[in-house]
N, C-alpha and C positions, 0 to 999 in steps of 0.2 A: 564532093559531087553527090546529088541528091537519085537514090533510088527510088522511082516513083511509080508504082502501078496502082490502077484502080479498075478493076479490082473482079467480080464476078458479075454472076444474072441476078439484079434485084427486082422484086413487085415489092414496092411500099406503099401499103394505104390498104385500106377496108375492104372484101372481096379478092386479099392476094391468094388467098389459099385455092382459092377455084382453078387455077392458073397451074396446082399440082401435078394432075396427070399428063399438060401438053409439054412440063418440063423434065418428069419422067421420060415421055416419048425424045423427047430434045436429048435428052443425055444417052439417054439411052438403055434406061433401067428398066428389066424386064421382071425379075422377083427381089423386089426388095425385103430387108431386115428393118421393121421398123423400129427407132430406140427411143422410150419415154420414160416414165416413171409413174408410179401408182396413184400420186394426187394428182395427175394428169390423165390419167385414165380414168378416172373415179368421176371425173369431173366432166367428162365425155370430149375433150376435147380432141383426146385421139381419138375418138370414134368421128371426129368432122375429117379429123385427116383421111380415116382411112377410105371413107363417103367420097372423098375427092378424090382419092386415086382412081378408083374404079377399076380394081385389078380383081375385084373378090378378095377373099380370104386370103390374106399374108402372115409371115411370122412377125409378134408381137415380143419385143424383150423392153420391159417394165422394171425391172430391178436397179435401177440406176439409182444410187445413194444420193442424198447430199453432196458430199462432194466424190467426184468419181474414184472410182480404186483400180488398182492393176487390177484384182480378184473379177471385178466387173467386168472388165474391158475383156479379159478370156475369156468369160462365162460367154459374153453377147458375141465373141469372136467364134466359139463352139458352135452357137448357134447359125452364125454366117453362115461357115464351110458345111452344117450337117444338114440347113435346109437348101443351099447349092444358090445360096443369095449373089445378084453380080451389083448391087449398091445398096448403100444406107438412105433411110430417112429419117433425120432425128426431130422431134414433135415435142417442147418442152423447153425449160430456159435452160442458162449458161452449163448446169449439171450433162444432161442430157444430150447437149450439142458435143462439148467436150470429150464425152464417153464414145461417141458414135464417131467423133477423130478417133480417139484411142484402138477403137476395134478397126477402122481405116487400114492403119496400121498392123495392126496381130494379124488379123484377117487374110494378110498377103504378106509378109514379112515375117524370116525368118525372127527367133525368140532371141535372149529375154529382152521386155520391152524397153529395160533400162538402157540400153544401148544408142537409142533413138533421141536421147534424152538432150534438150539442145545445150545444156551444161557438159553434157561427155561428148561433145561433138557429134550427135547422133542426127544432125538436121540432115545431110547433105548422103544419110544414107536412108531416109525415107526419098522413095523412088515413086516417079509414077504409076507405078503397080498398085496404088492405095485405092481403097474401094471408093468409087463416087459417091456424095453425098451429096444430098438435098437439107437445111436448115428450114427447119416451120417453129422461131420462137413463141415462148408463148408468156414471157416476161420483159421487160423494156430495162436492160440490165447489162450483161455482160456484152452483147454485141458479137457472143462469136460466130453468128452465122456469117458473119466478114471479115474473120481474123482467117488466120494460118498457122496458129496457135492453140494449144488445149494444157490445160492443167489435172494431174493426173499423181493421187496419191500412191505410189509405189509400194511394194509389198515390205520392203525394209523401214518403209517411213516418213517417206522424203517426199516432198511435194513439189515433181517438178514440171518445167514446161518444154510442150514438144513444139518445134515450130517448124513448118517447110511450109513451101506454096504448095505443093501437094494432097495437102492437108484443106488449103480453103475451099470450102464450099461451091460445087458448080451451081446451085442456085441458090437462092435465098427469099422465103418469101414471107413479108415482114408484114403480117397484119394484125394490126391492133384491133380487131374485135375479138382475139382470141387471149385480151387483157382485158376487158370488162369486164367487171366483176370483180378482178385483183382484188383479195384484200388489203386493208392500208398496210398493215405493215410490209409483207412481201414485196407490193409498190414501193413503200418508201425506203428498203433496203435494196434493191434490186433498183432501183433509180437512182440512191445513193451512186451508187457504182457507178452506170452511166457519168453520171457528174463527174464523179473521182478519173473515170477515164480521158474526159475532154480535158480537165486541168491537165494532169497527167502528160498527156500527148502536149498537149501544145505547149509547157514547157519544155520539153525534152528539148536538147539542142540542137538535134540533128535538122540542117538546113532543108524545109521543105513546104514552103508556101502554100502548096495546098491543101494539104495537112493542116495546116496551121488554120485556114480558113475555114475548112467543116471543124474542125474541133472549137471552133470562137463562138460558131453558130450552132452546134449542138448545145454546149454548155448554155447558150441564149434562152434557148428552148427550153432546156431540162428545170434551170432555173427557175424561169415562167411556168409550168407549170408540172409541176412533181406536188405541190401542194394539191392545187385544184385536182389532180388525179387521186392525191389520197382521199381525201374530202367525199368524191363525188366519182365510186368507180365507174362511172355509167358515160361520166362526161368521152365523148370523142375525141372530141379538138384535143383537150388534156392529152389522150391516149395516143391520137395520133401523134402529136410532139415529141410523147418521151421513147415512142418505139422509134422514131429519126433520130433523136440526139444518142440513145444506145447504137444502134447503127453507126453514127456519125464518130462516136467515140473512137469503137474499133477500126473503121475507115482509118484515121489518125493512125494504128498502132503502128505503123511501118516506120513512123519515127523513136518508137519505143516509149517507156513508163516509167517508170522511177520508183524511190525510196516507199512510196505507199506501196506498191506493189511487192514490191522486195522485202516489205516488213507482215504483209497480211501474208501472200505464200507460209513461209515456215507458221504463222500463227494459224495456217488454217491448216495444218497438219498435225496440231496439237491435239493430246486426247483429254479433255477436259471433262470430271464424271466419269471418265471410263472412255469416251466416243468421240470421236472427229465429228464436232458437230457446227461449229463455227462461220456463220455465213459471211462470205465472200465483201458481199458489197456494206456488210457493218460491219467489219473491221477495216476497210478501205474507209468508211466515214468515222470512224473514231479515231484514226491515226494519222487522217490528211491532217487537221490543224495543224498537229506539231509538224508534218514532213514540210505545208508551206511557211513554217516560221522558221524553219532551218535554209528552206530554198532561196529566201526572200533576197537574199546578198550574193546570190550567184551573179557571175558577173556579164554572163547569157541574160539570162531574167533582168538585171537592172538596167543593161544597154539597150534591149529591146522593149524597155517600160511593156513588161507582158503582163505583170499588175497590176496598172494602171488600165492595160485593154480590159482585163477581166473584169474588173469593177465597173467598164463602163457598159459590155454585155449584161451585167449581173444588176445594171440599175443601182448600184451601189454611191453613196456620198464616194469623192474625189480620194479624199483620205482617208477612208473605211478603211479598219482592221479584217484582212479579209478570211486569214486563219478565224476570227472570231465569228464573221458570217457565216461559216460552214458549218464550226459549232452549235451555233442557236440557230440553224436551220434543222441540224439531226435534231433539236432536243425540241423542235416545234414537230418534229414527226414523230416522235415517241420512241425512237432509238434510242439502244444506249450509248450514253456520251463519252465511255470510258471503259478502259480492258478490264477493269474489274467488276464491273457489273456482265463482264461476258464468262466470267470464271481463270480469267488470266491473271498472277500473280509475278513477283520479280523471281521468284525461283523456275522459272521458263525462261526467262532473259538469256540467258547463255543460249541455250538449243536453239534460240529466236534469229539473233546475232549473228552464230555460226551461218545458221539456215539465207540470213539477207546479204550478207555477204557475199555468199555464191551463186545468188539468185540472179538468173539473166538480166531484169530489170534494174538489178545495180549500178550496172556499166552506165545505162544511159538517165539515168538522173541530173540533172545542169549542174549539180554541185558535188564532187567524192563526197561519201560518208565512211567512214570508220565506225571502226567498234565501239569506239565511246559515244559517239553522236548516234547511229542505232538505238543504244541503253539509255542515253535522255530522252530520245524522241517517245522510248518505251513509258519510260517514264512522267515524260509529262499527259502522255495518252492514258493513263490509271486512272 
């Protein structure tokens, strides 16, 4: 039986952000905690957010890393309880959204935050005690102003995911002029993603048609244009498509992810140099070929010719190699095509392995993988 909800309050399109303060008033946010990060403020686009609220002067927490940490998530949970905040508003892409679940969490929930962790059964003990959130992205990528999900490197190591309904977003307000300007590459890896999540989704096997349908018609979109967005950060149309098809993505996760996922998590927990520095949505495009040349004989995937839909969304010839279009699509963006031009080596493989193994995402993959098909997939991704 299919579990199907959809899902929160969306504004999608040009002008969503204006819509800020009468959705504060809706929810019912009186002193928010606002959560960004420093090339988001630098860039003034938290200064548009905080113009729309129109509350005055708020607490701003900017510290939000690359990829979020426990460390953060108390720091900006400090902040919560000591400026007496009763919601978040996170201003900024999948980093930022993510952090500002994490503090959700700390914020009102007793410690430590590993507990919560939906690998130790921690979903079903986030309550609805978690502080409101408002989502304002400001990349066309991860999609989690619509998930119920946050990923969240831990202070031992471990990169895992929190998930509860609790956690999604009461509003969400999706506007793409707050992506003009994108530079190409951040576009093209943070749109990567997007793409990586509509494939993703819409193979998963869990039965659910309409799932199935926004994620056929995200990927439509994203396809079409994630080029002309890098190209031309000024284009609209471009912008408006890929901030829907990231939306559209996450929409989809209630059917769950797969092996991409389950293989980027523990690689983006790795310290590479010294630093967890590893972006999200280019390691999800360096590792989708091999995960769709592994998935291609699932026996989900070959009975529901889900292949053959995707190449017909994607404009692709009838019998296109479609592992191979995703390829020479990253390497027309200027990504890297491989883990080792990311600083990834086979003596990480073990920690990788281990890490995808137990990743929530595994379970719902259309094909088991094991340890040895993890360590190829690693390996043809080099």
């Amino acid at each position: 039986m299919a579990y199907i909800y959809y899902l929160t309050h969306i504004q999608l399109g040009y002008e969503a952000l204006s819509h800020l303060s009468s959705e504060c008033t809706r929810i019912g946010i009186k002193r928010p905690l606002v959560i960004s990060d420093k090339g988001v403020v630098a860039a003034g686009i938290a200064r548009q957010a905080l113009d729309a609220l129109k509350l005055g002067e708020v607490p701003l927490f900017d510290d939000t890393p690359s990829n979020p940490t426990e460390e953060m998530v108390l720091a900006a949970a400090r902040m919560y309880r000591d400026e007496r905040c009763d919601g978040l508003i996170a201003v900024g892409g999948g980093s930022s959204i993510d952090l500002a679940k994490g503090v959700a969490i700390a914020a009102t929930h007793p410690g430590p935050l590993a507990q919560y962790a939906t690998i130790e059964g921690g979903s079903a003990k986030i309550t609805d005690a978690a502080a409101p959130l408002i989502a304002i992205p400001t990349t066309a990528g991860t999609g989690s102003e619509v998930a119920r999900g946050a990923i969240v490197i831990l202070n031992d190591g471990r990169k895992l995911g929190f998930h509860s309904w609790n956690l999604l977003p009461k509003s969400a307000l999706c506007d793409p002029g707050l992506t003009l300007g994108l530079p190409p590459g951040l576009t093209a890896a943070t749109g990567m993603d997007a793409i990586a999540h509509c494939i993703e989704t819409f193979l998963a096997p869990a039965f659910n048609p309409p799932a199935d349908g926004i994620a056929l018609d995200g990927l439509e979109r994203a396809w079409a244009s994630i080029e002309r967005a890098c190209a031309d950060g000024n284009d609209r149309d471009a912008r408006l498509n890929m901030m829907s098809a990231s939306m559209q993505g996450a929409m989809a996760f209630q059917k769950g992810l797969g092996c991409v996922h389950s293989l980027s998590h523990p690689l983006g927990g790795l310290k590479v140099n010294g630093r967890t520095s590893l972006h999200h949505g280019t390691l999800n495009a360096v590792v989708l070929p091999a995960v769709l040349r592994f998935n291609e004989r699932a026996p989900s995937v070959v009975a529901e010719r889900r292949y053959a839909r995707m190449r017909r969304v994607m404009a692709l010839p009838e019998h296109a190699d479609l592992a191979q279009a995703l390829f020479d699509m990253t390497a027309r963006l200027g990504l890297p095509t491989g883990l080792t031009q990311m600083g990834v080596d086979e003596s990480m493989f073990d920690k990788v392995v281990q890490g995808a193994l137990l990743d929530h995402c595994h379970r719902t993959n259309p094909r088991e993988a094991s340890a040895d098909d993890y360590r190829r997939m690693l390996s043809e991704s080099l």
